[in-house]
N, C-alpha and C positions, 0 to 999 in steps of 0.2 A: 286667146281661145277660152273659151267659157269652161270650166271642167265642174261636174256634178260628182257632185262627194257621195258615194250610192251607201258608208257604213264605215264611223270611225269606231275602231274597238279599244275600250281602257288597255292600256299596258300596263295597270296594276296587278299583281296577281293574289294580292288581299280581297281582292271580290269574291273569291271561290271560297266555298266551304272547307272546311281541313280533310274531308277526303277527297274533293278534288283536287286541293294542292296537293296530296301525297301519291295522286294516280300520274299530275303532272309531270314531279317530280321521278317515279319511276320510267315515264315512257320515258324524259329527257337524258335517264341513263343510259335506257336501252338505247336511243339512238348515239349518243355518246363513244358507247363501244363498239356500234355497227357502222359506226362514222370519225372513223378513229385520225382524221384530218381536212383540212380544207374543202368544200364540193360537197359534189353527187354521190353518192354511194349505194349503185347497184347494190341490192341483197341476193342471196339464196333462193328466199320465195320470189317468184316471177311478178313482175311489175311492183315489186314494193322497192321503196327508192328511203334512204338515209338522208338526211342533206345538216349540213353546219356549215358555217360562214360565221366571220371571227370578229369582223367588222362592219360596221353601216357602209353603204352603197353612195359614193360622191354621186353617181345618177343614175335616170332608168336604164335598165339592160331589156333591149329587146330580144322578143321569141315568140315562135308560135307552141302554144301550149298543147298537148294532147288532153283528151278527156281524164279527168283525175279527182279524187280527193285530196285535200291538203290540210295538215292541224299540224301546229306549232305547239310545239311543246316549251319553248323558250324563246324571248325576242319579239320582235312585230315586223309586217312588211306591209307593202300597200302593192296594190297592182292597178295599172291605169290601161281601160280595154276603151281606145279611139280617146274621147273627151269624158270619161268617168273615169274616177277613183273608187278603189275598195280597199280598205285597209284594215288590217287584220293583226291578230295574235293570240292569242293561245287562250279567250272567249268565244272566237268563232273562230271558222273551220270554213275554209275555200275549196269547193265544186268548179271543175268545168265539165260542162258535158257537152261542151264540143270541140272540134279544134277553133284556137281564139290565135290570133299575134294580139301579143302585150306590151306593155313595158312593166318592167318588176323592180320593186327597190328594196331591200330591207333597211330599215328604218332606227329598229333595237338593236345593236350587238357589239358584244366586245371579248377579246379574246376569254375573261377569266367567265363571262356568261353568253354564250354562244349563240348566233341563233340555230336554232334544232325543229326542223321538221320532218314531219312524217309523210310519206307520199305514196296511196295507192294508186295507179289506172285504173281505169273503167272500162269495160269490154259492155256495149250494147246488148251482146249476146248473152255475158249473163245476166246482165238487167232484166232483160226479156224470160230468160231463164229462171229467175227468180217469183217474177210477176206471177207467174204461172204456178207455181210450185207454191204458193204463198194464199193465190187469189184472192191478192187484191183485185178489188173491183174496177173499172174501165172508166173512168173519170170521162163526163160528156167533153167534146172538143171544146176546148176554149183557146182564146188569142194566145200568138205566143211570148214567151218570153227571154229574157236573157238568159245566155248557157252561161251563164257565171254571176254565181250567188253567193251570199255569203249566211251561214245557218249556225246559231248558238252550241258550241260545243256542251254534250252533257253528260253526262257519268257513265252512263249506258255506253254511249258513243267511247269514250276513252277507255273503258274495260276493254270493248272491242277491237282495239286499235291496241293496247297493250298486248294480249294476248294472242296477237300475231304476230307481233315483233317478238315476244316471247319465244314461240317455235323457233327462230334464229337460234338459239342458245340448245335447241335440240334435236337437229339435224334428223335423224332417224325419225322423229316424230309430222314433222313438218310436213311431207310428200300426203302423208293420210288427213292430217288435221288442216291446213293452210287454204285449203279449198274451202272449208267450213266456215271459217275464221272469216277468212274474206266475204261469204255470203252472209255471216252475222252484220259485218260491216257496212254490207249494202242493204239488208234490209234496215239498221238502224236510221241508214240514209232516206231510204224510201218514207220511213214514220217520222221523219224530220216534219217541222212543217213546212217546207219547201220542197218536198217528198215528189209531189206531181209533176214538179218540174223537171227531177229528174228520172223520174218515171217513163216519161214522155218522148224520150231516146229510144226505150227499149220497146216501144209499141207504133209495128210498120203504117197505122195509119193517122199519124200526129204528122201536124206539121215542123215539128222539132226535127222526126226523123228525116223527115223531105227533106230538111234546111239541114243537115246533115250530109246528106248524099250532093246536096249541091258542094257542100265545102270541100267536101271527097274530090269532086271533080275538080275545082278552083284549087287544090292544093296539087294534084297529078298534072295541069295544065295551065301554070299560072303564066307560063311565058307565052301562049297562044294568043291571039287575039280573043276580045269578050266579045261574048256570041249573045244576046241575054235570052232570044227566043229558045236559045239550046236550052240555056240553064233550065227556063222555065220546063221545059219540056222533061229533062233530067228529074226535076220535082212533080212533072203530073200537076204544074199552078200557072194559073193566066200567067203574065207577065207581071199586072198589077199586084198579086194575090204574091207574087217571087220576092218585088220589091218590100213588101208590106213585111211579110214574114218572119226575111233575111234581117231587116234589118231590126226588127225584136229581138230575135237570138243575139246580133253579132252587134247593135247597133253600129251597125256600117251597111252602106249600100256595097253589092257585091262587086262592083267596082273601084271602093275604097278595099275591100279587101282584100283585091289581086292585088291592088299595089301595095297595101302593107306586105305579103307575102315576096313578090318582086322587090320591094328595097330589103327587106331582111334577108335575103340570097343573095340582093348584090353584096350586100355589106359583108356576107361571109366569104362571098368567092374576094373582096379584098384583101381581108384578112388571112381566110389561109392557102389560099392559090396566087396571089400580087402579082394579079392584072390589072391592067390600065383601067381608071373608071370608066371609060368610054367602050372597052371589052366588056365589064361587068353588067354596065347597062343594055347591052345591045346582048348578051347571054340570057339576061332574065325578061325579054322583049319589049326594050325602049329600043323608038325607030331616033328618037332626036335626043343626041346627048346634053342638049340643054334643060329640056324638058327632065330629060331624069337628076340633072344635077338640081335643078331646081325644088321635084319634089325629095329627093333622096336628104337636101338643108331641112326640108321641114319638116319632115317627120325625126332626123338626127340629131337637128340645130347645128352641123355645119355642111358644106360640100364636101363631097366621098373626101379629097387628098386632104384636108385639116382635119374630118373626122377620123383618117386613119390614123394617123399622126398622132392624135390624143388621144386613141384607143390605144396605140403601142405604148405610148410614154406611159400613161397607167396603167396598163395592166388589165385591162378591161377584155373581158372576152363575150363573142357573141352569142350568149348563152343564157338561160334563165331557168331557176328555179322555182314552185310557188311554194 
């Protein structure tokens, strides 16, 4: 399979200036303490996520991603969405702004240098919210693009991103301030130069948001049969005008991306329900269990019972962080 490298980031951290090493340097604490072990670490403030991992990744972990921010404060990972790579660390800073299935690997890490990310959500509403309140101008429609970018982290950006993690350390202050924080965060995002693109979520007549509402629905009904005239209809787009879209955002046809969503559900009804593969495929709507064994090896590289197997033996869980 052909794969297009979309952005290798240095994992030197002598590239930045000495006050962004020392802005790094402080978020990497603060997530440190608000990540005081292995994983995810839910915070306080609502949709802000901790994350450390101690080790590099023997291989990709799939998942379907929700709309978010991501900046590494320490380490490098790479994310692969269908047949492209983005690979990142703590120079630039990973967007999604839409729901994507991934594979994720972290690439830098080791217990005594950890990898350490920082992780907001994105709510379209206050994107939208923002736009408004901000007035920025209506950029004319143009083609669309991929919901996963990668954009130069910068000083501005990392103040803003410390100083929310900050309110963790002061609870009583958080509930008034954290709402601020987080719209300082998103309009840094917006001035990014890749700003329009995620602009383009939060404004109802983009076709980003259309190819949105589609995924809504592909993600509520991925065991149903593909309807494509629905979809289309779901988006207010010919047919042609669906296929074109969908798959700039998602590069995948909406097709390919029911079954990424259908094998990442079977794979966890194995893992933590242990049902028969032939149950799992026929739960997430494969009529022929060949056929799902078939595609379930190629997107895993093996069939469900070897791929369980060395998911248990290591330790591997069906999860991902960016």
């Amino acid at each position: 399979m052909h794969t297009a490298i979309a952005s290798q980031a240095s994992n030197d951290s002598a590239q930045f200036d000495a006050p962004s090493a020392l802005r790094l340097r402080e978020l990497a604490r603060l997530i440190e303490r608000h990540a005081p072990g292995e994983g995810i670490h839910e915070t306080a403030i609502p949709g802000v996520c901790a994350i450390r991992m101690c080790e590099a990744s023997a291989e990709m972990v799939h998942a379907t991603h929700q709309p978010a921010v991501c900046v590494i404060a320490q380490g490098a990972k790479r994310v692969m969405l269908h047949n492209e790579v983005y690979a990142y660390d703590a120079s630039r800073f990973l967007i999604f702004s839409v729901d994507l299935p991934i594979g994720a690997q972290i690439t830098a890490a080791t217990a005594d240098a950890p990898y350490l990310c920082f992780r907001l959500d994105l709510d379209p509403r206050e994107i939208a919210a923002l736009l408004l309140k901000s007035g920025t101008p209506v950029a004319a429609q143009r083609d669309s693009s991929r919901g996963l970018y990668l954009s130069r982290t910068s000083d501005a950006m990392l103040d803003a991103v410390i100083r929310l993690m900050r309110l963790l350390d002061t609870p009583a202050d958080a509930a008034a301030l954290a709402p601020l924080a987080v719209q300082e965060i998103l309009y840094h995002l917006l001035k990014s130069d890749e700003g329009e693109l995620l602009a383009r979520i939060g404004r109802s007549d983009s076709h980003a948001h259309r190819i949105a509402r589609v995924i809504t629905w592909l993600k509520n009904h991925f065991a149903e049969p593909l309807r494509i005239e629905h979809l289309a209809g779901e988006a207010h787009m010919s047919v042609s005008s669906l296929h074109h879209h969908f798959k700039a955002v998602t590069a995948m046809s909406p097709l390919q991306y029911q079954k990424q969503l259908r094998l990442q559900e079977a794979r966890r009804l194995l893992l933590s329900e242990a049902v028969d593969a032939a149950t799992a495929g026929h739960r997430v709507g494969y009529e022929s269990p060949s056929q799902f064994s078939r595609e379930y090896s190629r997107l895993f590289g093996a069939p469900p019972s070897r791929d369980l197997q060395r998911l248990r033996q290591g330790g591997i869980l069906a999860s991902s962080s960016a």
